[in-house]
C-alpha positions in Angstrom: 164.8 -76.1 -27.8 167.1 -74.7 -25.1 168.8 -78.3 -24.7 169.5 -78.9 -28.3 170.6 -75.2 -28.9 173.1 -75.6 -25.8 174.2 -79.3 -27.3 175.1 -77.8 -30.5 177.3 -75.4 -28.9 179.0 -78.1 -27.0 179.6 -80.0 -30.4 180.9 -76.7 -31.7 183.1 -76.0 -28.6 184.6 -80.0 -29.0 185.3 -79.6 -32.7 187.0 -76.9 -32.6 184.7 -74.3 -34.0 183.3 -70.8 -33.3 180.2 -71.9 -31.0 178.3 -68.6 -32.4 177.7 -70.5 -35.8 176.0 -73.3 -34.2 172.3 -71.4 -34.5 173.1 -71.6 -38.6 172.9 -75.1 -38.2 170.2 -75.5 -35.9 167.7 -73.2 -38.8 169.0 -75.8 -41.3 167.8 -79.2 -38.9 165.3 -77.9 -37.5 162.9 -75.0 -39.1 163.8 -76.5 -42.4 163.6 -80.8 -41.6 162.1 -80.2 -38.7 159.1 -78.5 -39.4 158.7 -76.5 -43.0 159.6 -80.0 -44.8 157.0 -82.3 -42.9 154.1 -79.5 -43.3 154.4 -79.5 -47.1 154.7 -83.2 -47.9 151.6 -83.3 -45.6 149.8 -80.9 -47.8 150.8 -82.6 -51.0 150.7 -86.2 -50.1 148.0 -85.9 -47.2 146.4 -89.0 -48.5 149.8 -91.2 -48.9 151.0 -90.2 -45.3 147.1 -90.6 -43.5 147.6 -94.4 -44.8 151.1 -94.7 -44.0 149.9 -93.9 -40.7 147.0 -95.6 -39.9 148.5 -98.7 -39.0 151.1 -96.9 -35.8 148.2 -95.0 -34.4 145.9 -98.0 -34.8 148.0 -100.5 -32.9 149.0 -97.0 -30.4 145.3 -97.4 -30.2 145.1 -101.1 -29.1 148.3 -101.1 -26.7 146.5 -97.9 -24.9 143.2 -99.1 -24.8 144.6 -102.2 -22.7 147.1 -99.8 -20.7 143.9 -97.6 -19.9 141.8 -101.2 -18.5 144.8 -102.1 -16.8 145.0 -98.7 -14.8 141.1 -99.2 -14.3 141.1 -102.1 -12.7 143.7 -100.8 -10.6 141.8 -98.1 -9.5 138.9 -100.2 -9.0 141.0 -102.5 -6.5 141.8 -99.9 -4.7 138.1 -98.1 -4.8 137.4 -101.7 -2.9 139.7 -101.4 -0.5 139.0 -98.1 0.5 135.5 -98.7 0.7 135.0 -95.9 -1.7 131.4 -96.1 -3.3 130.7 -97.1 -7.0 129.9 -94.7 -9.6 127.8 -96.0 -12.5 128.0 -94.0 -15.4 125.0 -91.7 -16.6 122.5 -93.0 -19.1 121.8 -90.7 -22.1 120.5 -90.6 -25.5 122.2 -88.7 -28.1 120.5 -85.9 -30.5 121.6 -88.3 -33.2 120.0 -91.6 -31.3 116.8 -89.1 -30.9 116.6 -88.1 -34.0 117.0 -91.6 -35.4 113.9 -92.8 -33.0 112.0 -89.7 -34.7 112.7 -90.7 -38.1 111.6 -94.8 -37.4 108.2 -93.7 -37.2 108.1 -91.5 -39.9 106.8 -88.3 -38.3 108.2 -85.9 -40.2 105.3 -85.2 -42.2 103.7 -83.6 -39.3 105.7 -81.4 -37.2 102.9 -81.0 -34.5 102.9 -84.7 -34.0 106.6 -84.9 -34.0 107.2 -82.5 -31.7 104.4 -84.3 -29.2 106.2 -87.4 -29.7 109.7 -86.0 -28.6 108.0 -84.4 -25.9 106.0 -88.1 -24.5 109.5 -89.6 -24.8 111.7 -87.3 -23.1 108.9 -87.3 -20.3 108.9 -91.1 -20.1 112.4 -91.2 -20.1 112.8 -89.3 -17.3 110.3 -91.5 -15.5 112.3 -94.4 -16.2 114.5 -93.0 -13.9 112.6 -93.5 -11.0 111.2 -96.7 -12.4 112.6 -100.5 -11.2 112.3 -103.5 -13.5 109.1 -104.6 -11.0 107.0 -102.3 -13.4 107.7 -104.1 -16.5 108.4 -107.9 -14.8 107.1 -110.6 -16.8 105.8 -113.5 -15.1 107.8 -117.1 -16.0 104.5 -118.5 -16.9 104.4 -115.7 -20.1 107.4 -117.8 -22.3 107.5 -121.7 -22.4 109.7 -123.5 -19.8 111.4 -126.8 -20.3 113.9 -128.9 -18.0 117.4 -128.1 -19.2 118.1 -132.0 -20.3 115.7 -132.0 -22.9 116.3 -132.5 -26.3 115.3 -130.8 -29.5 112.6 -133.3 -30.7 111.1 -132.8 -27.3 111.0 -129.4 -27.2 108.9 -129.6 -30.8 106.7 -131.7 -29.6 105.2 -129.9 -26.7 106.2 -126.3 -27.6 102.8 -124.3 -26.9 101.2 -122.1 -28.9 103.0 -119.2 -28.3 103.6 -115.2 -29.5 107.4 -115.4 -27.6 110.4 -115.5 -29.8 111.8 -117.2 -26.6 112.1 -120.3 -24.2 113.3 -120.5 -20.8 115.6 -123.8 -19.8 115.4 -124.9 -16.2 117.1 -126.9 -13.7 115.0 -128.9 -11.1 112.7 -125.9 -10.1 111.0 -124.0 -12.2 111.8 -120.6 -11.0 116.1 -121.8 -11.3 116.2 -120.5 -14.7 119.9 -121.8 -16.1 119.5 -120.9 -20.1 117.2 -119.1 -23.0 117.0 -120.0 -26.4 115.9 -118.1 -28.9 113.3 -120.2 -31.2 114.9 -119.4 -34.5 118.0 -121.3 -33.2 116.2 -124.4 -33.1 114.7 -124.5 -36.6 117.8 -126.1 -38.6 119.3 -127.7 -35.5 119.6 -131.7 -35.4 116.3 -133.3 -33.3 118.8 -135.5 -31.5 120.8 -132.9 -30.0 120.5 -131.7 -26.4 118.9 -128.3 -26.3 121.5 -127.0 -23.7 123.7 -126.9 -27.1 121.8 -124.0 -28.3 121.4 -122.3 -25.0 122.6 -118.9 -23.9 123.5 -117.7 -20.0 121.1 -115.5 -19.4 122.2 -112.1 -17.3 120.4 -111.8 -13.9 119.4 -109.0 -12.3 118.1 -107.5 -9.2 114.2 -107.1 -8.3 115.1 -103.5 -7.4 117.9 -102.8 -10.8 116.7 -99.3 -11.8 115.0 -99.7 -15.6 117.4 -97.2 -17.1 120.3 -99.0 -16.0 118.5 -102.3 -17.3 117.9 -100.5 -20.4 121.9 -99.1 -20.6 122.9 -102.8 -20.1 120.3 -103.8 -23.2 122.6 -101.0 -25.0 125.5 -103.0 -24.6 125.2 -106.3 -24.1 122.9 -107.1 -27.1 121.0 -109.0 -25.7 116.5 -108.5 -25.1 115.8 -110.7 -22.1 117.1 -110.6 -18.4 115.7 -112.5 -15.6 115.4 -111.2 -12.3 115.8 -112.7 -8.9 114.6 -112.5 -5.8 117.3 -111.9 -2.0 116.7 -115.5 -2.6 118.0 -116.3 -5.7 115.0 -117.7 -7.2 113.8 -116.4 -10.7 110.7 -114.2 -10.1 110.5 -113.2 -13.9 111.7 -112.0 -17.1 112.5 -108.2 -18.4 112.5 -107.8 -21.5 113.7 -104.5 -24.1 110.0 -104.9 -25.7 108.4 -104.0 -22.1 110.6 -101.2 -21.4 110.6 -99.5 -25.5 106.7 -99.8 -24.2 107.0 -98.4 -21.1 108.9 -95.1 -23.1 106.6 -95.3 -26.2 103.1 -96.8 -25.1 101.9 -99.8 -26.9 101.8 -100.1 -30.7 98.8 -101.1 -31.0 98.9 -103.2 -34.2 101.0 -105.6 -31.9 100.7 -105.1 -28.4 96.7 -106.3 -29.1 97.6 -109.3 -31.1 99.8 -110.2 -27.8 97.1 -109.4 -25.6 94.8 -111.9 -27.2 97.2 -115.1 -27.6 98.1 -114.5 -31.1 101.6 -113.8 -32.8 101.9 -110.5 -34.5 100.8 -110.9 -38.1 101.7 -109.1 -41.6 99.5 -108.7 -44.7 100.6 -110.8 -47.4 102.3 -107.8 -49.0 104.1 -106.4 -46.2 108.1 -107.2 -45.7 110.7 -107.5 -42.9 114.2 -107.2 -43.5 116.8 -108.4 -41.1 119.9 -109.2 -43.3 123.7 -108.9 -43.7 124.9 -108.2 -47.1 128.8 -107.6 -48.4 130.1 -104.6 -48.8 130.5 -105.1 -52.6 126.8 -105.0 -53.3 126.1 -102.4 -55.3 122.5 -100.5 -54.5 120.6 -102.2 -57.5 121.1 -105.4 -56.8 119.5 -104.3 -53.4 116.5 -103.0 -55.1 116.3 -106.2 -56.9 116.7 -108.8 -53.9 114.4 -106.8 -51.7 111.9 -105.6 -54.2 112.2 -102.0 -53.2 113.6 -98.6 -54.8 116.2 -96.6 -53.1 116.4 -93.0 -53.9 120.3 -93.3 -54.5 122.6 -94.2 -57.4 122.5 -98.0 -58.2 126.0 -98.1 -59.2 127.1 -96.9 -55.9 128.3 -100.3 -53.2 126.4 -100.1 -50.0 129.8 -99.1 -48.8 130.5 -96.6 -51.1 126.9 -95.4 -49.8 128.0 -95.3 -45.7 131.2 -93.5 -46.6 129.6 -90.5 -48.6 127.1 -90.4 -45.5 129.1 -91.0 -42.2 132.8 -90.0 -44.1 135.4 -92.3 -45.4 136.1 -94.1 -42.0 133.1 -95.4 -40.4 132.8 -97.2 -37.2 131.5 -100.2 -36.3 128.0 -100.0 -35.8 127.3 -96.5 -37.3 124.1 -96.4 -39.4 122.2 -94.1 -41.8 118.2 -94.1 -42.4 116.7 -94.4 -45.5 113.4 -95.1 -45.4 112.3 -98.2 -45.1 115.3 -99.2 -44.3 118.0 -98.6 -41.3 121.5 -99.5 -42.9 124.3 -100.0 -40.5 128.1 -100.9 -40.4 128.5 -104.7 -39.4 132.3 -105.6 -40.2 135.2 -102.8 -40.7 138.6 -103.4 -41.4 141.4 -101.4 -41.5 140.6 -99.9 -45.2 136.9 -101.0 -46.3 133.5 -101.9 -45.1 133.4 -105.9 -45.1 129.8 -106.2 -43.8 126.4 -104.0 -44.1 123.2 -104.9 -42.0 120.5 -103.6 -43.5 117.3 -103.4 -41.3 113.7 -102.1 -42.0 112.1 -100.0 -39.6 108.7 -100.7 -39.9 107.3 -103.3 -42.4 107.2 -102.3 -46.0 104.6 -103.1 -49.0 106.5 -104.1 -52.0 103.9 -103.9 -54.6 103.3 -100.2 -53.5 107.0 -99.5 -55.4 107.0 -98.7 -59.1 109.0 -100.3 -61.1 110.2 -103.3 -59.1 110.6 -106.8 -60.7 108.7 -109.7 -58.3 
C-alpha cells in the first residue's frame, strides 16, 4: 500500500499535478476494482468464477506437488549425508476409517456389542505396534509354488487343491520367490503363454518389519501379499492383509474354519458378492435391477449424483459412502464429473430376502 500510494504521487509530481489528489485516485483503483468489485461478482456469480478457476489452481496444484517432491528429495540427500536418522511417518486410523470398520459388520443394532468391538480393536491395534510380521508369517508351503518358466497349461494341470487366491513363481530355489499371480488372472489368459506374462514383483520385506508399518504399506500400495526374507535373502514366507485384519479382529469364523480344514470358503446358493465398477451415468434403479437388491435412495438419482449429495460436489478419488450391503466408492474423477463408481458389498448378501426384486 505504502509503495503504490508513494508511486502515485510520483506520477502526480511528473505530470504536472497537485500530488495531494493522488489518494482520489488510488479509492477509485483500488477499494472500488480492487476489492468492493471482485467481492460482489463473487457473491453473484460464485458458481461461474469457482469453474473459471478450477483449472489455475488445479495445474498450481500439479506444478507444486512436484516442486514440493523435488525439495523432498533434496532434503532427503542431505538427511543421508548428514547421517541424520529416518523418520517414518505415524500410522493412524481415522474416526471416519473407524467408523466405517464399525458399520461393515453391522453392529449398530447393539450398542453394547459395538462399543466392545471398538474397544478389542483399538486394543489390538495398539498391540500391533509392538508386533513384527514373524507373528502372522505364512509358511511358502501354504500357496502353490511353480518355477517361473512355466507356462499357463502347466500351471492348470498341476494346480493343487487349494483355498489361496494366490501362486508364488520361483527361480531355481524354492525359497527365491521372483513373481505372484493372482489366480483370477489366469482364467481367460491363452494356455500357450508364459506365466511370467501375468506375474507381479512382489514387495519384500524384513523378518523384523513392524506389522503396523506392513499394514500402512498394504494402505498404500494396494497390494495383499508381501514376502519376507531372511539377512540372507532367502524367502522365509508370505504376510498377507488377511493374517494381520485377523490378528486386529480375531478369526471370522465362517471362514477362518473352512481354511483350517483344506476347503475354500463357501456361499449358500442365495448369498452374493459384489466386486464391480460401474459408470457414473448409472442411475440407482438399474443397480437394483443388475444386482437384485433395493437401495433405500431415489432410483432416478446416477450413482454420481448419489456420492456428491453424500461426500459434496467434489469428491476425491477413492472416497466412499456405506449403504448397506454395499460400500460405494469413487474409482475415476475428472476435472467436473465422477467417471467411475466401484461398488463393493461388505459382507455377502441374500437376494431373495429383498422384496420386490425381479430375478
Amino acid at each position: 500500500m505504502q509503495i503504490g500510494s508513494e508511486a502515485s504521487r510520483r506520477l502526480y509530481t511528473s505530470l504536472g499535478i497537485n500530488p495531494d489528489l493522488a489518494p482520489f485516485t488510488q479509492v477509485i483503483l483500488v477499494l472500488i476494482l480492487a476489492e468492493l468489485v471482485p467481492i460482489f461478482v463473487a457473491r453473484r456469480h460464485s458458481e461461474a468464477l469457482a469453474l473459471w478457476g478450477t483449472p489455475i489452481i488445479y495445474f498450481s496444484a500439479k506444478v507444486l506437488r512436484l516442486l514440493i517432491a523435488v525439495f523432498q528429495y533434496i532434503v532427503q540427500i542431505l538427511d543421508r549425508l548428514m547421517g541424520a536418522p529416518s523418520h517414518t511417518p505415524a500410522f493412524f486410523l481415522s474416526r471416519e476409517e473407524l467408523q466405517g470398520i464399525v458399520e461393515a459388520f453391522d453392529l449398530e443394532a447393539d450398542s453394547q456389542i459395538a462399543s466392545d468391538t471398538v474397544s478389542t480393536l483399538s486394543r489390538n491395534l495398539f498391540r500391533l505396534r509392538a508386533k513384527n510380521v514373524q507373528a502372522v508369517l505364512l509358511p511358502l508351503t501354504h500357496f502353490p509354488l511353480f518355477p517361473a518358466h512355466s507356462t499357463i497349461t502347466q500351471i492348470r494341470q498341476h494346480l493343487p487343491d487349494t483355498s489361496s487366491a494366490h501362486i508364488l513363481l520361483y527361480d531355481g530355489r524354492h525359497d527365491n520367490i521372483v513373481g505372484t499371480i493372482n489366480l483370477r488372472a489366469l482364467i481367460h489368459a491363452d494356455p500357450e503363454e508364459s506365466v511370467r506374462k501375468y506375474a507381479s514383483l512382489p514387495r519384500f520385506l524384513s523378518d523384523q518389519s513392524p506389522l503396523i508399518e506392513v499394514l500402512d504399506g498394504f494402505r498404500s500400495n494396494n497390494q495383499s501379499l508381501e514376502v519376507v526374507l531372511d539377512l540372507q535373502g532367502r524367502a522365509l514366507g508370505i504376510v498377507t492383509l488377511e493374517a494381520i485384519i485377523e490378528e486386529l479382529f480375531g478369526k471370522i469364523p465362517s471362514i477362518s474354519r473352512e481354511k483350517e480344514e483344506g476347503k475354500p470358503p463357501t456361499l449358500r446358493p442365495t448369498e452374493m458378492v459384489v466386486d464391480r465398477s460401474f459408470s457414473g451415468d448409472t442411475t440407482v434403479g438399474q443397480l437394483n435391477q443388475q444386482l437384485h437388491v433395493l437401495l433405500p435412495c431415489d432410483e432416478t438419482l446416477t450413482l454420481s449424483d448419489l456420492l456428491r449429495s453424500r461426500l459434496g460436489p467434489h469428491p476425491d478419488k477413492g472416497e466412499s459412502i456405506l449403504i448397506a450391503p454395499f460400500e460405494i466408492s469413487v474409482a475415476e474423477v475428472s476435472l467436473l464429473s465422477i467417471e467411475t463408481v466401484k461398488v463393493k458389498t461388505l459382507a455377502p448378501y441374500s437376494a431373495t430376502s429383498l422384496p420386490n426384486i425381479e430375478h
